[in-house]
Phi, psi and omega in degrees: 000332208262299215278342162298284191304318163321305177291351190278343200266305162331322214261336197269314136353282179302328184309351198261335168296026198244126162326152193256329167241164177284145187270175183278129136237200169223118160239103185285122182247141146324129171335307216247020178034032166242006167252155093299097213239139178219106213235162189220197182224100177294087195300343202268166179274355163246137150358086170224180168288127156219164217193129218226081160302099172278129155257103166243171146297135162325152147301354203245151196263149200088015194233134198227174194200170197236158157206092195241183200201139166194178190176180162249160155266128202294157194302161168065032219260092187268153187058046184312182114319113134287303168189177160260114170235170182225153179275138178281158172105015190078001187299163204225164187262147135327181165254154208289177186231155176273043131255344147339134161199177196232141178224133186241092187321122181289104173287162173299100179327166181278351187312292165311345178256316173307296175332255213298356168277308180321321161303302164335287174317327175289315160335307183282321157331289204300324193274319142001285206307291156321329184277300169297345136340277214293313180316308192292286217300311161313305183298349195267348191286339201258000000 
């Protein structure tokens, strides 16, 4: 029980590097709906990841479809490129739905990167250790 909440806390913890707020994007369909341009805003001063779920409508009515995309992005980048997509056979795009959204990953301060290469290390000790325990214990069984 006790290494479940260590881990629910760890998954809640990490949950904190993920931007808090959305950053600006775009999913553009072209004047002739056979393009898609997707383009976003880097809020951070460093390099990250982000990554842009475009929601649009089917050609057909009622019917919708997702088109997404990421890569990184240089720090501040406003209106990257993500990316262009076109659908095959020429079928044209919808109009985008206002549940499209964005993510940018929050990078780690150095403070925050030291912690975690340190937790690592401790991590690997303990286990190192824990590891060796268990070898002497077996060996004492045989």
């Amino acid at each position: 029980m006790h290494r479940f909440v260590l881990a629910v806390l760890y998954i809640f913890v990490s949950g904190a590097a993920f931007a808090q707020t959305q950053p600006k994007f775009a999913c553009v369909v072209s004047p002739d709906k056979l393009t898609l341009r997707i383009t976003i805003t880097n809020p951070y001063d460093e390099k990250t990841h982000c990554q842009v779920n475009c929601h649009l409508s089917g050609s057909s009515p009622g019917s919708t479809f997702s088109s997404s995309c990421g890569k990184s992005v240089p720090g501040k980048a406003v209106d990257f490129l993500l990316c262009e997509q076109q659908l095959p056979d020429k079928r044209t795009y919808g109009n985008v739905d206002s549940s499209s959204n964005a993510e940018c990953i929050k990078p780690l301060s150095d403070a925050e990167r030291q912690k975690e290469d340190d937790d690592d290390e401790a991590l690997a000790d303990r286990l190192q250790k824990e590891g060796l325990e268990m070898l002497k214990r077996l060996q004492k069984q045989n």
